[in-house]
N, C-alpha and C positions, 0 to 999 in steps of 0.2 A: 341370628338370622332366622325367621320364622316364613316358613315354606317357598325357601328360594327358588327359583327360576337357574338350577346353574348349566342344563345343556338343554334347549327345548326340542331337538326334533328326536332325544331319547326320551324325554318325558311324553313326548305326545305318544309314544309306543309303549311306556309304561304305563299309562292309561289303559292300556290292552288290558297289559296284568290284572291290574287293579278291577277293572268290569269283572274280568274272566274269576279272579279268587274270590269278589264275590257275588256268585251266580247274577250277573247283569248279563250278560250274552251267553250263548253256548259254545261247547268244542269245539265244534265245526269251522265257528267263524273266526272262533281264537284260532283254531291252527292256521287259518289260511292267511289270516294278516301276520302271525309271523313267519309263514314261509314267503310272502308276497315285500312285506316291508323291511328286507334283511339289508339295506342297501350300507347303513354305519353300523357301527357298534361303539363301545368306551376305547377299544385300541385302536378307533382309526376317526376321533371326532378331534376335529380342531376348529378355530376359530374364523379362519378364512373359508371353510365347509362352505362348498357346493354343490349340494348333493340336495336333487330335488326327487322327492317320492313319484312313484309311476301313478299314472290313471289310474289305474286296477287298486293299487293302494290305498289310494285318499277316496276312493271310493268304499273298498271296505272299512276304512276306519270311519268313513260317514254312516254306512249302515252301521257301525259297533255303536255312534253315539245315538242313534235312532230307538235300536236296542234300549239302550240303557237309562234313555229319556223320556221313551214316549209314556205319557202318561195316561193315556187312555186313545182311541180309533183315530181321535183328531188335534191332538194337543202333543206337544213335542216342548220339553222345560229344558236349555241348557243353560240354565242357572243352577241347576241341581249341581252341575258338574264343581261348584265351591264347597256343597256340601249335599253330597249322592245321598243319604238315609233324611235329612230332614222332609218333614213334608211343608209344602207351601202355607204361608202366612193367607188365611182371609180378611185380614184388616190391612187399613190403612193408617199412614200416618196422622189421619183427621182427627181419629177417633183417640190419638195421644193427645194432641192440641189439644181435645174438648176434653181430656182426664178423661173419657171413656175406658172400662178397663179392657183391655185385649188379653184375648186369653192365652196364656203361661207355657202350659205344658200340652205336648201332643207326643206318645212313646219318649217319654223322659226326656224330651229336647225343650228349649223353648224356639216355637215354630217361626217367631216373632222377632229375632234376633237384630237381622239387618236394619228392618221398620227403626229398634227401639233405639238403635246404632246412632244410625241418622237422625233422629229424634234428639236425643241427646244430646249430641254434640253441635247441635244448633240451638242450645238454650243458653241465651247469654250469662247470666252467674259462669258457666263450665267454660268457656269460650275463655270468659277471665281467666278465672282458675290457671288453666294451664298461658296465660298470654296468649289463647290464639286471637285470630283477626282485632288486632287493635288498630286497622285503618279503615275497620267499618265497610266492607267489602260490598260492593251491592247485590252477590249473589249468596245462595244458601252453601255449608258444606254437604259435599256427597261423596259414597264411595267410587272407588276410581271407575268402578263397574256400571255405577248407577249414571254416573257424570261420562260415561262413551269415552275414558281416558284412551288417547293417540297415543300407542307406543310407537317409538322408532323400528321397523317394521326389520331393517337391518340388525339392528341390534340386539332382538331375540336371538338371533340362533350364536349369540357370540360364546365362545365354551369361557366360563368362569372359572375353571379346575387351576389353572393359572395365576389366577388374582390372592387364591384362598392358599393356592400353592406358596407363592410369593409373602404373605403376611403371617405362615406357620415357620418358613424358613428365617423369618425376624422373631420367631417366639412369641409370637401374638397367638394367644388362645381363643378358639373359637366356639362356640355352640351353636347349632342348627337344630329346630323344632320345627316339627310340620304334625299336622293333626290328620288321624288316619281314616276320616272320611272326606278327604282333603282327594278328589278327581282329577284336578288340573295340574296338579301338582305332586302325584303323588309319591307316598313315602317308599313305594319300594325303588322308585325311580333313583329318587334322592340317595338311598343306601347304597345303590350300586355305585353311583357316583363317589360317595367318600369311601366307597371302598377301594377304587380305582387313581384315587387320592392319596390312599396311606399306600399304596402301592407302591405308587411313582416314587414317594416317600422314604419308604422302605420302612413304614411306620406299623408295627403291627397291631391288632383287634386283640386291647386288653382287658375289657370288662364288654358282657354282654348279657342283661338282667332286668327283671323290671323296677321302677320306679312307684313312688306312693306320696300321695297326699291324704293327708291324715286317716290313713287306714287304707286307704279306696288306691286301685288300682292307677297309677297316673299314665301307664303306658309301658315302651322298652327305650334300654337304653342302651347305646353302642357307644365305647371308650377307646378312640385310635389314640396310645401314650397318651401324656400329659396335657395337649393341646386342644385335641381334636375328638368333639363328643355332638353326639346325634340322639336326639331324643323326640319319640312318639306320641302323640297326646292321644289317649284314646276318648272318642265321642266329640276331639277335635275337628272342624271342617277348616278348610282354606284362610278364615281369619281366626285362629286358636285366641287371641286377645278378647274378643267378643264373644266366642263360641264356649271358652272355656278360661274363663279370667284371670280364675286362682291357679291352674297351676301353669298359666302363660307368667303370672306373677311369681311365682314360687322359684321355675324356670330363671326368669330374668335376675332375682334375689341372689340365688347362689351362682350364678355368674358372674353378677359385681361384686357380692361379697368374698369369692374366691380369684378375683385382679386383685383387688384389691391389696391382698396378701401376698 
């Protein structure tokens, strides 16, 4: 599972964290949205949760994203919030089409990711390749972000801790990756959550270390038993398969190479 969605109105507070560890907002605003937005926690969230935040709250957690967005006096980007340190793409998709080159790197990222994302995978050869749209669809593919994807609006806050509970209890081994400039979704969120997992569990934190692709730092990695492993991709954003290929591939590798057996 690569940066699940598994309790959202905890993630939308760990979003806090996340600004706050690194210096997106100040003290001030971090303490007051968690003294203001205390209303769940991991011991009291379930899936019928009706627990709606106060005025006061979703107000300051809008100034936190205001904070953490605004990009200059009159621009406000909450797309960063996929991937908080990249800076914006100035090209367009045209300028793929015409083989224009768009340019690569901006502080070690490639600024261009998304662009080259959707570029890609509307080039019919690759379409083939994996079988997709072989009934000639008459629209382009986009990501869910770009395409205004309608989620079931109920269906966000449903706690998952349950589902994952339910298929460790069958011996089905899991891995979760989330990349840690990953905003909407972020990894400390996500950790509390399996940690309140192996809890329930009674499963304890048996490896906690980092990881490596070929030499180069890949991230951390948390091992609840045999099952159940959490791992960080560092310079990962929100879609670590795009953002960070190789070791979303690496990741995925010794997962099924380790079913497998």
């Amino acid at each position: 599972l690569g940066n699940p969605m598994l309790r959202k109105k905890l993630d939308d507070i760990a979003k806090i964290d996340f600004f706050f560890s690194r210096e997106m907002i100040n003290s001030s605003l971090y303490n007051e949205i968690k003294k203001e937005c205390n209303a769940i926690d991991e011991n009291n969230y379930f899936s019928s949760i009706k627990t709606t935040w106060s005025a006061k709250c979703k107000n300051l957690v809008f100034e936190a994203n205001l904070a953490a967005f605004k990009t200059d006096a009159h621009n406000y980007s909450p797309q960063k919030l996929f991937d908080v340190f990249r800076p914006p793409c100035a090209e367009n998709e045209l300028n793929l089409n015409l083989t224009k080159q768009v340019p690569i790197v901006g502080t070690e990222v490639d600024m261009c990711v998304p662009l080259r994302v959707q570029f890609y995978f509307n080039i019919p050869e690759v379409q083939k390749a994996f079988h997709g749209n072989r009934t000639n669809l008459s629209y382009r593919w986009q990501g869910c972000f770009t395409a205004n994807f309608k989620y079931n609006e109920a269906d966000k806050d449903l706690d998952m801790l349950p589902a994952l509970k339910n298929l460790l209890q069958q011996s089905v081994p899991i891995t979760i990756f989330s990349g840690d400039q990953d905003g909407i979704i972020p990894t400390e969120g996500t950790l509390q959550h399996l940690e309140k997992l192996a809890e329930e569990l009674n499963i304890k934190l048996t490896k906690e270390e980092t990881w490596s692709l070929r030499t180069k730092e890949g991230g951390l990695k948390y091992e609840f038993g045999d099952l159940l492993k959490f791992l960080t991709v560092k310079g990962g954003n929100h879609h670590v398969t795009s953002s960070r290929p190789s070791q979303a591939f690496s990741i995925f590798s010794t997962f099924a190479i380790n079913w497998m057996h």
